[in-house]
N, C-alpha and C positions, 0 to 999 in steps of 0.2 A: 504494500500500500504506500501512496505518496502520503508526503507531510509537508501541507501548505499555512506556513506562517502567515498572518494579514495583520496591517497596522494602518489607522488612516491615524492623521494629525493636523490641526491647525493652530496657523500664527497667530492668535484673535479667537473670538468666538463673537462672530464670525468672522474669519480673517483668509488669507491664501493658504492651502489646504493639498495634501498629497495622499496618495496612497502606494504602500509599499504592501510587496507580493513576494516573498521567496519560499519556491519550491526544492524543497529535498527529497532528491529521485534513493535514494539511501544506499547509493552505488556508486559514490562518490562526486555524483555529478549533481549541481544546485543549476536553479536559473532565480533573476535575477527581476525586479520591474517597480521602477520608482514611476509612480503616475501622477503626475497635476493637474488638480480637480478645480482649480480658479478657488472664490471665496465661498464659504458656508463652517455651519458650525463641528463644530470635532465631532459629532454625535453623526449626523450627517459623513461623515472623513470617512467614520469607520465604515458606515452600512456602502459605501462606496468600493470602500476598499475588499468588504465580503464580496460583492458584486461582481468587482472587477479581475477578482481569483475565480471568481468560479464562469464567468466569460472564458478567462485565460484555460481553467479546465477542459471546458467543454469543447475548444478548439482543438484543445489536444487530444479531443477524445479519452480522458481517464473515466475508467467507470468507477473505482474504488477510488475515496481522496479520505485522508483526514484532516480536519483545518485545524490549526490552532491560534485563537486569539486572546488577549488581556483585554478585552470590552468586554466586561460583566453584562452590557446592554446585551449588544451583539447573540453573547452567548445565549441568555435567558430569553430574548427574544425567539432564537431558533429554535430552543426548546419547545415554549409553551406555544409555539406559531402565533407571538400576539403579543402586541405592543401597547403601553396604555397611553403613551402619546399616538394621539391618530398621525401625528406631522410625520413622522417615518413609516407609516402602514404604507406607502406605496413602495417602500425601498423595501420592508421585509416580503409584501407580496411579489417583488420583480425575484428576490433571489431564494422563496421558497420554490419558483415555477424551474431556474434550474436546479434546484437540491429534488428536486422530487424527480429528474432524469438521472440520476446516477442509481449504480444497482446499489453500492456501498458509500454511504457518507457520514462521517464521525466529525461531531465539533467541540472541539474540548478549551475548556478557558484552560488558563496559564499564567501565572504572573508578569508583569512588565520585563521582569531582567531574563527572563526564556524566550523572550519577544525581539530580543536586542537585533536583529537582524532585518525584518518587517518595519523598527521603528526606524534605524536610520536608513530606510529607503523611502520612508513616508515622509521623512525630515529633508532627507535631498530632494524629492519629489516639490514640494514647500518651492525651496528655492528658484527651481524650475518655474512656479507659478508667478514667481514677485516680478 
């Protein structure tokens, strides 16, 4: 199974905003993907940044992914499939329609210092944006 790290981050809330993607194929080989998402809030950053991993999955055709991120949100969002701010219920429904095309998908939170790789690409992504 792959191990896809995701970190969204913003300079601001709401400020210039990235998302960072690294995948660990656990065969020694990682790929790599600072994204900039212009301005919106850090809450926002991340549901972008699951988004924008599981786009990148789906391109590559993986069936089995497991993601791992430091958004408490993120996580318990995709669990209970359900957001109590309705302002991100379009961004959980865009990426439970790809989570429900995979045969295998696991999302485990993590603390921020197991993240260190997702974040400084969300942080270079940032830059990208200003």
């Amino acid at each position: 199974m792959i191990d896809i790290y995701i970190d969204g981050a913003s300079a601001g809330d709401p400020g210039p905003s990235g998302a960072g993607v690294f995948i660990n194929y656990k065969d020694g080989n990682v790929e790599q993907f600072s994204i900039p998402l212009g301005n919106m809030s850090n809450h926002e950053a991340e549901y972008e940044a699951l988004i924008h991993a599981l786009k990148i999955c789906k391109e590559k055709e993986f069936k089995h992914v497991s993601f791992r991120t430091d958004s408490q949100l993120i996580d318990q969002a995709v669990e209970k499939r359900y957001v109590k701010n309705k302002r991100y219920d379009p961004y959980l429904k865009q990426a439970l329609t790809y989570i429900d095309g995979f045969e295998l998908f696991f999302l485990k939170w993590i603390p921020s210092k197991q993240n260190r790789n997702a974040d400084q690409l969300a942080r270079k992504a940032i830059q990208k944006s200003k």
